[in-house]
C-alpha positions in Angstrom: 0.0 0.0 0.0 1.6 3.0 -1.3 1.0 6.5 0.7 -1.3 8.4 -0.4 0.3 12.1 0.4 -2.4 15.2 0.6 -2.4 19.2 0.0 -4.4 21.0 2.3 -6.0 23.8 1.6 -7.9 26.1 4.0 -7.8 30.0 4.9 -8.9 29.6 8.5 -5.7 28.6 10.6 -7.2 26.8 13.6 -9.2 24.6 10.4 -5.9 24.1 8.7 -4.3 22.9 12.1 -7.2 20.9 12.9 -7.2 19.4 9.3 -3.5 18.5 9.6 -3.3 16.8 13.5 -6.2 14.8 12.3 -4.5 13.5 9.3 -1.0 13.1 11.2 -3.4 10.5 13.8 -4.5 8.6 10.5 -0.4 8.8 9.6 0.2 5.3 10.3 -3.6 3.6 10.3 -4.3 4.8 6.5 -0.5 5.7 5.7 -1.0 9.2 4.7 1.1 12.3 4.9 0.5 15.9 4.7 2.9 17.5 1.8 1.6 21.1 1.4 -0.2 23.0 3.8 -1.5 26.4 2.5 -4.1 29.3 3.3 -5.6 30.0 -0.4 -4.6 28.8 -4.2 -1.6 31.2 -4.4 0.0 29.7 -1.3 -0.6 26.2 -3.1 0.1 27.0 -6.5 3.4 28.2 -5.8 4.8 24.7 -3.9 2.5 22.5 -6.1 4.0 23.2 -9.9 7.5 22.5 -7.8 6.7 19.2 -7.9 3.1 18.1 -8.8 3.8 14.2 -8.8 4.4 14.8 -5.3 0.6 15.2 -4.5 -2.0 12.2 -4.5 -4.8 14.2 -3.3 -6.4 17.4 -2.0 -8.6 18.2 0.8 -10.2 21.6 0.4 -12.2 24.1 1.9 -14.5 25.7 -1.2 -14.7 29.6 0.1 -11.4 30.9 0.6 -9.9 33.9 0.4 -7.4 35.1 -2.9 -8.1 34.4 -6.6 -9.9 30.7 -6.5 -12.1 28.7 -5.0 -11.5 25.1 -4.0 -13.5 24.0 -6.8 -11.2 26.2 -9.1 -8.4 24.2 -7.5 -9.4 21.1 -7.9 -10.9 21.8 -11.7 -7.2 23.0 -12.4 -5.5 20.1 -10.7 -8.0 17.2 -11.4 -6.7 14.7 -8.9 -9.0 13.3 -5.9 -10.4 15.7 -3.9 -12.4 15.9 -0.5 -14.2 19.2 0.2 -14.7 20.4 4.0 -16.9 23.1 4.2 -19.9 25.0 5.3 -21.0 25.5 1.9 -21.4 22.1 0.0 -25.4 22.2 0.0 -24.6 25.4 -2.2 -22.0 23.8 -4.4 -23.8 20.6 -4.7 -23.9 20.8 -8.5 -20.4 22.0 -9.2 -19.1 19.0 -6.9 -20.8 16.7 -9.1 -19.9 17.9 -11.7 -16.5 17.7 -11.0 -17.0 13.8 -10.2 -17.2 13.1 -14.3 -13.8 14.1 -14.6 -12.0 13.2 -11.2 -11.6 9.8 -10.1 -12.5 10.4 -6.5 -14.8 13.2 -5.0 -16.4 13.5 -1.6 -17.4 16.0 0.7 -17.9 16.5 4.3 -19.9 19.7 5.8 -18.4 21.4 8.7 -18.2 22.2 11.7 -17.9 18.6 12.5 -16.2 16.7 15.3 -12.7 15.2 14.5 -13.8 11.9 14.6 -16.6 12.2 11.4 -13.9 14.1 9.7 -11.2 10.9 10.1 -14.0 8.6 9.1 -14.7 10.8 6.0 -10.8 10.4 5.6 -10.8 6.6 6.1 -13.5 6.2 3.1 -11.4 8.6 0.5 -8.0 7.0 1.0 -10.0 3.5 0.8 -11.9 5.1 -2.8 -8.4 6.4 -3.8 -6.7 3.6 -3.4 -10.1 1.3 -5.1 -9.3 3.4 -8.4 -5.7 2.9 -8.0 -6.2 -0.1 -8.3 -8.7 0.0 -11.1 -6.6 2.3 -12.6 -3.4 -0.3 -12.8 -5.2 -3.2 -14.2 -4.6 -4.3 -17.6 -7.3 -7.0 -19.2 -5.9 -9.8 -22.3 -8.3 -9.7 -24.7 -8.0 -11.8 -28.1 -8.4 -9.7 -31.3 -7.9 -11.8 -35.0 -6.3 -14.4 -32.9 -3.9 -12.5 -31.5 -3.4 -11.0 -27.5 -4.3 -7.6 -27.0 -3.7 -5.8 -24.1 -6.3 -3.3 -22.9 -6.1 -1.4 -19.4 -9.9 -1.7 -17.9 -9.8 2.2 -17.1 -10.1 2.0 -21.2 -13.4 0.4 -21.4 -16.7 2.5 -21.5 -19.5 0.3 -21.7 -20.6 -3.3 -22.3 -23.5 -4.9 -24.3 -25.1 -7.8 -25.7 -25.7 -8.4 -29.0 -29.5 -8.3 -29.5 -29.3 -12.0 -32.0 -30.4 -14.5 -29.3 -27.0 -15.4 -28.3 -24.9 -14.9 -25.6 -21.8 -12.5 -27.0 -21.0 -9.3 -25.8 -19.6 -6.6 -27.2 -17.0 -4.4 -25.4 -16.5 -0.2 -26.4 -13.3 1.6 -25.0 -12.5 5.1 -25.4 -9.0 4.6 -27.2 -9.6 1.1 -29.0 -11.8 -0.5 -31.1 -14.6 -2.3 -29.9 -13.7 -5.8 -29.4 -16.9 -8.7 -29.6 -16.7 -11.8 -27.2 -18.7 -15.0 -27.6 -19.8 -16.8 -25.7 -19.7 -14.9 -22.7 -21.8 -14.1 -19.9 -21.8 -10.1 -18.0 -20.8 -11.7 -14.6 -17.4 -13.2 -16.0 -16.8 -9.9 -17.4 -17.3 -8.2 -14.6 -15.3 -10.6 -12.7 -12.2 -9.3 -14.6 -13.0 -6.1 -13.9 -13.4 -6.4 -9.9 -13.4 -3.1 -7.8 -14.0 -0.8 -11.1 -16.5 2.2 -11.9 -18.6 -0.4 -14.2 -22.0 -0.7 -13.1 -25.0 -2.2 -14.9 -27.8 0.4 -16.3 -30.2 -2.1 -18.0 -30.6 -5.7 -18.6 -28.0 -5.5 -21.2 -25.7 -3.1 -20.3 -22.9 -2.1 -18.3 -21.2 1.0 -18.2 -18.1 2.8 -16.6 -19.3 5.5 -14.7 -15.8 7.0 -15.2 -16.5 7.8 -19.0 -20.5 8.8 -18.6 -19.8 12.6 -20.2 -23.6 13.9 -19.9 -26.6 12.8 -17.9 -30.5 13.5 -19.1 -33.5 11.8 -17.9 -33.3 8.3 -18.3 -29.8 7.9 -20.5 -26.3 8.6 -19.9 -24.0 9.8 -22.4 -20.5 8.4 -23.4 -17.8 8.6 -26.2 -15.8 5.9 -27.8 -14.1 4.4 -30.9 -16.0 2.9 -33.0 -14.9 0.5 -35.6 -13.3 3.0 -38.0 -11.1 4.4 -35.3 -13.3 7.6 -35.1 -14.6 8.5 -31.1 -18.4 8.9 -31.4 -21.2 9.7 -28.5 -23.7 7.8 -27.5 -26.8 7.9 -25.0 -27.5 4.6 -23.4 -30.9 4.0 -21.8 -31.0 3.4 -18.1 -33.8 1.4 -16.8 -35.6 2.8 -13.8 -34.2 -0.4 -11.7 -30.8 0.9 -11.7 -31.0 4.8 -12.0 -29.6 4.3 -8.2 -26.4 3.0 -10.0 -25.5 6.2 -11.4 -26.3 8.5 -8.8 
């Protein structure tokens, strides 16, 4: 288990304090560390482009003082992020947003005691390191005969072919869809343990980390087709699993 090492942001010092002894008592439980500790996006900024590799994640308060907010931070930096404010009823919208194109995004309204605030802690490093996970996994596929190798972050959605049998067909955002016969969801999704893929309808799966749009009762994604060209699509959701994608 690598550590997972955090900027925190926040413009209220006894907050920033408190943010940082909490995290130093989950040092050795969740093996995290504390890396930059700054007041408002200028203070972060400036030790962040030193070395940007050197942060895994970003706890953030969303009103603070200077040029940006911690939305603005995180929008600009797109790497997990857990916002601790007053003010996430407010933001609800924006936060979600921002979960379509970060892997990991949770928030957490204060004040709150210490101890919901380490909990809240203990659930992002274990959804951070989920997606690290997910993120490292590479899937052998067969294409003409031949082994391809496909990293499961690439693939977008799943579906069966609508002829009676039992194939599949696999889309990924930077390869070409890929059909499998003979194959049943649940051994697919057995290769693809602890991912984003969930299942919107009786015959289809998709990776909630590639839905690009949302409307009532579809979901949008892109991905290659078989000309190598990225295209969109909406895929219908039954009402059985709309919980899937909220």
């Amino acid at each position: 288990m690598s550590t997972i090492r955090f900027a925190v942001v926040e413009d209220e010092q006894l907050y920033l304090d408190d943010r940082c002894e909490n995290l130093d008592e989950l040092k050795n439980e969740c093996d995290v560390d504390v890396v930059i500790k700054a007041h408002n996006a200028e203070e972060f900024f400036a030790e962040y482009r030193k070395n940007p590799d050197n942060v895994d994640a970003l706890i953030l308060d969303i009103d603070l003082t200077g040029s940006y907010t911690g939305l603005q931070i995180a929008e600009k930096v797109l790497k997990p992020s857990l916002f601790v404010s007053g003010y996430n009823a407010k933001y609800l919208n924006n936060i979600e947003d921002l979960s379509d194109r970060i892997d990991v995004v949770m928030h957490v309204t204060k004040p709150m005691s210490d101890e919901k605030f380490k909990n809240k802690v203990r659930d992002f490093c274990n959804e951070i390191r989920m997606h690290q996970k997910f993120n490292n996994q590479i899937l052998t596929f067969k294409r003409d005969g031949m082994p391809v190798r496909i990293p499961a972050t690439d693939i977008v959605y799943l579906e069966s072919i609508s002829d009676g049998s039992n194939n599949k067909v696999i889309y990924f955002k930077s390869n070409k869809p890929l059909q499998l016969n003979d194959m049943s969801f649940s051994k697919i999704i057995d290769w693809c343990q602890n991912t984003a893929i969930v299942r919107i309808s009786k015959g289809c799966y998709v990776n909630k980390e590639h839905i690009c749009g949302k409307e009532q009762g579809v979901v949008k994604a892109s991905y290659m087709n078989r000309e190598g060209k990225t295209v969109n699509r909406a895929l219908p959701v039954s009402s059985n699993y709309m919980k899937n994608i909220r």
